[in-house]
C-alpha positions as CSV (number, residue, x, y, z in Angstrom):
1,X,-25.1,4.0,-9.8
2,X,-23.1,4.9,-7.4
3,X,-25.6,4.4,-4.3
4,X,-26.0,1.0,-6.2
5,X,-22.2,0.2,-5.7
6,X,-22.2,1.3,-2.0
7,X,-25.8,-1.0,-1.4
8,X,-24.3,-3.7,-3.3
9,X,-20.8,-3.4,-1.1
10,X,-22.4,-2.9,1.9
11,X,-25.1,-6.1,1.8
12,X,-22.5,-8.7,0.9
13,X,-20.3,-10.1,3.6
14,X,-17.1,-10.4,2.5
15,X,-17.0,-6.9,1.0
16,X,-18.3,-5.6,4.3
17,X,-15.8,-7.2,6.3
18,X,-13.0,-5.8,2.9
19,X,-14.2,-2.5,3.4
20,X,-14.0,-2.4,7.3
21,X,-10.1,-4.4,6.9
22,X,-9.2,-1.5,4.0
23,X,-10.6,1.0,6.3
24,X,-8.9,0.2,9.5
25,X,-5.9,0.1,7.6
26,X,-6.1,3.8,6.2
27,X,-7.0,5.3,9.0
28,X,-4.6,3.9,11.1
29,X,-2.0,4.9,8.3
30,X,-3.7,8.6,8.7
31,X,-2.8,9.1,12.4
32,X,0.2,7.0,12.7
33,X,2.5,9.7,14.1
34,X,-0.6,8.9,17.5
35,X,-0.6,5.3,16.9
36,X,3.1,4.4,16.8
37,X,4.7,3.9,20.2
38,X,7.9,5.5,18.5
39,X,8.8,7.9,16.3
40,X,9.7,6.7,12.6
41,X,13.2,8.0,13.0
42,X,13.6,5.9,16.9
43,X,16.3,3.2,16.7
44,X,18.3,1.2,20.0
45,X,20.9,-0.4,18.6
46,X,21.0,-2.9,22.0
47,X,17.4,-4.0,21.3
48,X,18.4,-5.7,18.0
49,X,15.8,-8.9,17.4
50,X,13.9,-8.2,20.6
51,X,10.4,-10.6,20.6
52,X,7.5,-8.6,21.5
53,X,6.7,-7.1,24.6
54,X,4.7,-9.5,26.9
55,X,1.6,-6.5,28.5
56,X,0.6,-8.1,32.4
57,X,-2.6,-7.1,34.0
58,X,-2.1,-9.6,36.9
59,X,0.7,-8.9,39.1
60,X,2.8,-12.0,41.0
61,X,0.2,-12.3,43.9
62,X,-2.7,-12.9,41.7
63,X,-4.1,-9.3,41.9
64,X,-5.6,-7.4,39.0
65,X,-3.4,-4.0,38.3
66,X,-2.9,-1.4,35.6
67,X,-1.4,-2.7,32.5
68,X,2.4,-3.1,32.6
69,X,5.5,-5.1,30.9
70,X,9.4,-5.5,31.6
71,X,12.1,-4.8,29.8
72,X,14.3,-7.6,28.5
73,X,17.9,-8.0,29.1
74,X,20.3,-9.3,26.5
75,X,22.2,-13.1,27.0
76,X,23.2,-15.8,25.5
77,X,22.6,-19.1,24.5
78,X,26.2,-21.6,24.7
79,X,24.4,-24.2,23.8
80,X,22.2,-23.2,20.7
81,X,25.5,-20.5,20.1
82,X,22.3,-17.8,19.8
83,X,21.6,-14.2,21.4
84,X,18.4,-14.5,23.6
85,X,16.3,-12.2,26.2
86,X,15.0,-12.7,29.4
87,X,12.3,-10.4,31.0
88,X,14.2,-8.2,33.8
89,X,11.6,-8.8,36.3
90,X,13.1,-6.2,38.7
91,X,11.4,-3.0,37.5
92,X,7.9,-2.6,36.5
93,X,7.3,-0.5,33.4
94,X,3.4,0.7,33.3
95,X,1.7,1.1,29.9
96,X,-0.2,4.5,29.4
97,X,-2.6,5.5,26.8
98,X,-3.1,9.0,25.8
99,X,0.4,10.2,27.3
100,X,3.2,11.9,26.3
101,X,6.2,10.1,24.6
102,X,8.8,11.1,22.6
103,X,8.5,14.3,20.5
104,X,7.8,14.2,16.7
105,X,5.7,16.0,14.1
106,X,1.8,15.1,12.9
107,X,1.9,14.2,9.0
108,X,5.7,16.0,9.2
109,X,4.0,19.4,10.4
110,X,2.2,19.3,13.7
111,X,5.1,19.7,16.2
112,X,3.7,16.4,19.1
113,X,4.3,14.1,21.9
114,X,1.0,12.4,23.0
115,X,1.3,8.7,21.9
116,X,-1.8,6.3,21.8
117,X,-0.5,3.4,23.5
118,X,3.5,4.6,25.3
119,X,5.6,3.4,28.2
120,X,7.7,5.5,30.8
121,X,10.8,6.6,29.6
122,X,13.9,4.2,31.1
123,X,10.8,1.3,29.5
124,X,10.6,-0.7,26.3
125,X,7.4,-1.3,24.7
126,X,7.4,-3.2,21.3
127,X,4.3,-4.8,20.3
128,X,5.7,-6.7,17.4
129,X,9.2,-6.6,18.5
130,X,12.6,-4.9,16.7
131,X,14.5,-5.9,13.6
132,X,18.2,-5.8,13.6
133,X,19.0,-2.3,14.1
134,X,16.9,-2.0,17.5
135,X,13.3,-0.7,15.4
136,X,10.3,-0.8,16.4
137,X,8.5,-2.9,13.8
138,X,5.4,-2.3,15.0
139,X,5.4,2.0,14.3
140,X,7.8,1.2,11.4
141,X,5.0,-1.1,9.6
142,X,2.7,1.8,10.3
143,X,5.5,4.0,8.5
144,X,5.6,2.2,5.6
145,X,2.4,1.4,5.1
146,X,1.9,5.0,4.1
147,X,4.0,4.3,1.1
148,X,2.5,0.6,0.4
149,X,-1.0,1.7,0.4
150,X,-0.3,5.0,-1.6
151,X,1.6,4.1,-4.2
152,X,-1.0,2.6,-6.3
153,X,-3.7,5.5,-6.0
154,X,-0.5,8.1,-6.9
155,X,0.6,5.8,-10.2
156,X,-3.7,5.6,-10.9
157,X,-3.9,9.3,-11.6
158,X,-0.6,9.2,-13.7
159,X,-1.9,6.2,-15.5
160,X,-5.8,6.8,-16.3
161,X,-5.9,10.0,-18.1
162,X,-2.7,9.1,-20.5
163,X,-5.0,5.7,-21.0
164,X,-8.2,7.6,-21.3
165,X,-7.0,10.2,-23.8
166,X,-4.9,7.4,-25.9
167,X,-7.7,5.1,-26.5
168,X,-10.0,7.6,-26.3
169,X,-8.1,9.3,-29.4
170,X,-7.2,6.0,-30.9
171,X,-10.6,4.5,-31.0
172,X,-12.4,7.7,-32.2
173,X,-10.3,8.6,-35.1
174,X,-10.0,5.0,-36.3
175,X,-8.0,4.2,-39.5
176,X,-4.2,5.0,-40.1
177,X,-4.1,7.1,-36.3
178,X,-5.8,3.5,-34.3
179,X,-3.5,1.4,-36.2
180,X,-0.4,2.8,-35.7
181,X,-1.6,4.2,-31.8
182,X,-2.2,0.8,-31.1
183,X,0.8,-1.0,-32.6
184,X,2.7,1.6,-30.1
185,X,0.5,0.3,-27.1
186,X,1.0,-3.3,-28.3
187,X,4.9,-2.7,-28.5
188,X,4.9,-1.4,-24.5
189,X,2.5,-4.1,-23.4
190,X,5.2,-6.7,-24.6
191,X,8.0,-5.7,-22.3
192,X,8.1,-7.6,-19.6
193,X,6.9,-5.0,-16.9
194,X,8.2,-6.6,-13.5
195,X,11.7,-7.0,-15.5
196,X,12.1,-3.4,-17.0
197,X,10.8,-2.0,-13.6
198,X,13.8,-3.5,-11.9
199,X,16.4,-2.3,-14.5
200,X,15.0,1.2,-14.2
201,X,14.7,1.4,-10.8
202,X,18.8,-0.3,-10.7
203,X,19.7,2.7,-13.2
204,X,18.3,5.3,-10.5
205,X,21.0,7.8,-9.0
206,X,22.1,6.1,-5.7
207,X,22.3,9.6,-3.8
208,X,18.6,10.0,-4.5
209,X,16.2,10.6,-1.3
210,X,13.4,8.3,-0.4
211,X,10.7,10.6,-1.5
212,X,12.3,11.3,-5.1
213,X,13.0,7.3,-5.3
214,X,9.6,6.9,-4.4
215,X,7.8,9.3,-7.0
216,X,9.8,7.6,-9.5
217,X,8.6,4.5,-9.0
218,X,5.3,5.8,-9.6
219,X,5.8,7.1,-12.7
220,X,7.9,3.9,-13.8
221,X,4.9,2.2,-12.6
222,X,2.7,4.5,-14.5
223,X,4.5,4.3,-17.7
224,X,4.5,1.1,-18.0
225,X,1.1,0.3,-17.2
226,X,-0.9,2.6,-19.1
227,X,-1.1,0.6,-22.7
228,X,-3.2,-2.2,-21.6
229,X,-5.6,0.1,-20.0
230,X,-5.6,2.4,-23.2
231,X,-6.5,-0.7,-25.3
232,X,-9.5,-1.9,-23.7
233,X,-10.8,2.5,-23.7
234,X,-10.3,1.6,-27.1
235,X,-12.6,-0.6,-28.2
236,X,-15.2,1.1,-25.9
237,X,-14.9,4.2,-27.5
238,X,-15.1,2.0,-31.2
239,X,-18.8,0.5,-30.0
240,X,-20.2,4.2,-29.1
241,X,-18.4,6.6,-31.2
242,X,-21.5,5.9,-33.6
243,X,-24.2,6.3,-31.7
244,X,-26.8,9.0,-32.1
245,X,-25.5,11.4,-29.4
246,X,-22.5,11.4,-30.8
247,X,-23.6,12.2,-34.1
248,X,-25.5,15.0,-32.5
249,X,-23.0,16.9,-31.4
250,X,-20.8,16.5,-34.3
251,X,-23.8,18.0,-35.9
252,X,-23.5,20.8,-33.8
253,X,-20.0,21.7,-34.7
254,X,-18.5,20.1,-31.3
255,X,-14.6,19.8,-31.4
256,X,-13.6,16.2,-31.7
257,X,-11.9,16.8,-28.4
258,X,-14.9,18.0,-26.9
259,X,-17.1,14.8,-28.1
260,X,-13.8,12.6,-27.0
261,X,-13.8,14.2,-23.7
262,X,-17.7,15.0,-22.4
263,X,-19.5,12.4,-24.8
264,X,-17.6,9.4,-25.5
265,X,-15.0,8.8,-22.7
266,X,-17.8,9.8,-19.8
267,X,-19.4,6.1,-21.2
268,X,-16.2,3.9,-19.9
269,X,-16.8,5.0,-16.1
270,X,-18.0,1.6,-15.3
271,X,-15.0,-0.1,-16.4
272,X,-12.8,2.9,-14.9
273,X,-13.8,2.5,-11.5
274,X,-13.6,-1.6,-11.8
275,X,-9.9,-1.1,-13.4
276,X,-8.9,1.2,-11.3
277,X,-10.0,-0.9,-8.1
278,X,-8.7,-4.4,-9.5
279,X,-5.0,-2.3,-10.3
280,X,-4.3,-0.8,-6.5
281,X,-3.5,-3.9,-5.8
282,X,-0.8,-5.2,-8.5
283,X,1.1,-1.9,-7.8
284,X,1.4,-2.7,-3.9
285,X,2.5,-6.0,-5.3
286,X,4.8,-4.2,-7.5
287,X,6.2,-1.8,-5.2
288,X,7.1,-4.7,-2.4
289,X,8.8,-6.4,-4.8
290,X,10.9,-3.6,-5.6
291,X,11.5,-2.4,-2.2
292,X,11.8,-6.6,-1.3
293,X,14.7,-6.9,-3.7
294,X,16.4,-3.6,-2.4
295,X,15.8,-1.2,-5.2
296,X,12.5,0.6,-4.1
297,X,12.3,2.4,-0.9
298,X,16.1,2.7,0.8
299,X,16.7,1.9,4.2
300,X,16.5,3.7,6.8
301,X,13.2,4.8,5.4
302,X,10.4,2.1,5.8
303,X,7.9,0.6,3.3
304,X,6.3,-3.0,3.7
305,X,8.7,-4.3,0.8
306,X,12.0,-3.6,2.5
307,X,10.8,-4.5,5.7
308,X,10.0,-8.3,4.8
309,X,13.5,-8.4,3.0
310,X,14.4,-9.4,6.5
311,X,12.2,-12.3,6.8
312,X,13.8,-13.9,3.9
313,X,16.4,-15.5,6.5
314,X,16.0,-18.6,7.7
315,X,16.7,-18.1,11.0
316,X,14.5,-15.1,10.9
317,X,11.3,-17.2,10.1
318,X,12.2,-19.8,12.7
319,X,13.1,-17.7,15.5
320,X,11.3,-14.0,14.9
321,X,8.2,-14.6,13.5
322,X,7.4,-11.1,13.8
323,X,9.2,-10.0,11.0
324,X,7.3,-12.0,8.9
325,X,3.8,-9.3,9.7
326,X,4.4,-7.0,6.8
327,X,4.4,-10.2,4.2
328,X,0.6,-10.4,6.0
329,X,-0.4,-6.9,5.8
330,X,0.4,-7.0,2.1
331,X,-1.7,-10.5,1.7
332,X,-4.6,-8.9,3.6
333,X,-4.8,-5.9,1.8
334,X,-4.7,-7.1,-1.6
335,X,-7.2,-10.0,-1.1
336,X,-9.3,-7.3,0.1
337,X,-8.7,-4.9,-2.7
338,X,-10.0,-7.6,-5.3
339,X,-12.9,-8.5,-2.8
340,X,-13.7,-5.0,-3.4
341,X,-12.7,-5.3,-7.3
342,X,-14.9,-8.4,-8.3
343,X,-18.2,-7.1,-6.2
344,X,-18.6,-3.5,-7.9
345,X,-17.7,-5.2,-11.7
346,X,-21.1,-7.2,-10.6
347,X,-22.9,-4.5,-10.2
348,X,-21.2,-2.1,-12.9
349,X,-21.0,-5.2,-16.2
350,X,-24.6,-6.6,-16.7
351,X,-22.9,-9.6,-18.3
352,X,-21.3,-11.1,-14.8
353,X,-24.7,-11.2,-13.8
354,X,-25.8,-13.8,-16.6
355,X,-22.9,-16.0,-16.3
């Protein structure tokens, strides 16, 4: 099955391409520390709104050269009543790859300085340019991706084994126990998730860190999202708690937590994998909300959510476009997580294939 789902992934074109995007993505969230001209902690307070960088390969003469870029220099605009920057045009700054930059520490351990892509150190570089406090938004969107794109895996393995075991339990036992399991589930599914996620996460203790807000998101995320899953486990487990093997090993004296666990719940791994794959994506959603409307992940820590919270402006979308690159990260990712998504539940529900 599972070489079928790769073969299957692999042969069709815009799952290819999903996979390749999703892949990129991750590993370039993996080795950020390298990737990211800056640290995640860098900040110039004079650089506030600075457009990207412009890279030269051709100097003034028409000659080719090594690749290099100015710094810009701050002024302003009487007549539009705006800040603006001017390339400084009197000192060359030359673009290294593979050099050392500033110091900071692989995946928080690793004590580092070589960069992948770096400038000398009175030089600017900013590929995407700087928000308002003088970031780099181009090593902060690497930053925060790390939360964006992990968040849904982390509230996945919080969430599938509470849904397994509850409609597993639920659907096996049947009678009084399903109807009173279910009338539980069916009381969580009806609160509005997206509306009791931002009361809990406006309740949380304001002194909290990042990394404590952000594992309590997941298990918001995970608390609320488990019923709907649990349901559907259920009536899987009600169309094959009957059949034969089943019967077998109650025969045998099995535990009904051992025929719940190796014999019955083993039977919903197709519709696992396709829930699971078809869910990352409403928890990045979820999270970027959050973070969006301030009460995720807290400044001066980066995630994709809070980051586009700057773009809201109108001035912002006009005039910095840039800040706007997060808001397509998050678009790219999740069309390619349902690319992914709707391919393997072909392959993994015989009835798509009939329709």
């Amino acid at each position: 099955m599972f070489r079928e789902v790769i073969n299957k992934l692999w042969s069709d074109v815009f799952s290819k391409i999903s996979l390749i995007v999703l892949g990129l993505i991750y590993l370039s969230l993996l080795f950020a520390d390298v990737i990211a001209p800056y640290p995640k902690d860098f900040s110039d307070r004079t650089m506030a709104y600075v457009p990207p960088s412009k890279i030269f390969v051709v100097t003034e003469d028409y000659k080719l050269s090594r690749p290099y870029t100015y710094n810009y220099v701050r002024g302003f605009d009487d007549e539009n009543l705006r800040i603006t920057y001017n390339l400084d045009r009197s000192e060359k700054h030359y673009v290294k790859f593979f050099a050392k930059g500033q110091p900071y520490k692989f995946l928080g351990v690793i004590p580092m300085s070589f960069h992948l892509i770096t400038t000398d150190n009175d030089g600017r570089l900013f590929l995407l340019g700087t928000d308002r406090n003088g970031r780099d938004v181009f090593s902060r969107i690497l930053f925060g991706g790390r939360v964006s794109m992990t968040i849904g895996f982390l509230a996945l393995f919080v969430l599938f084994p509470i849904g397994l075991l509850y409609g597993g339990i639920s659907g096996y036992f049947g009678g009084v126990v399903d109807m009173l399991m279910m009338r539980f589930a069916e009381a969580v599914m009806s609160i509005p998730s997206f509306y009791l996620l931002i009361i809990l996460a406006s309740i949380l203790p304001s002194g909290m860190t990042s990394v404590q807000r952000f594992m309590l998101i997941v298990v918001i995320l995970a608390l609320i999202g488990w019923a709907g899953f649990a349901r559907v486990v259920r009536g899987i487990v009600l169309s094959v708690k009957n059949q034969e093997y089943v019967q077998a090993a109650k025969s045998i004296g099995a535990s009904n937590l051992r025929i719940i666990t190796k014999h019955i719940l083993p039977q919903t791994t197709s519709f696992v994998i396709v829930a699971m794959t078809l869910s990352i994506p409403s928890y990045i959603l979820s999270e970027s909300g959050l973070s969006f409307l301030g009460l995720g992940i807290q400044q001066p820590d980066a995630s994709w959510g809070n980051m586009l919270k700057e773009a809201q402006e109108y001035t912002n979308i006009i005039y910095r476009p840039w800040l706007l690159t997060p808001g397509f990260l998050i678009f790219i990712t999740v069309l390619a997580f349902n690319v992914i998504g709707d391919t393997i539940r072909d392959v993994l529900d015989p009835k798509s294939h009939s329709e």
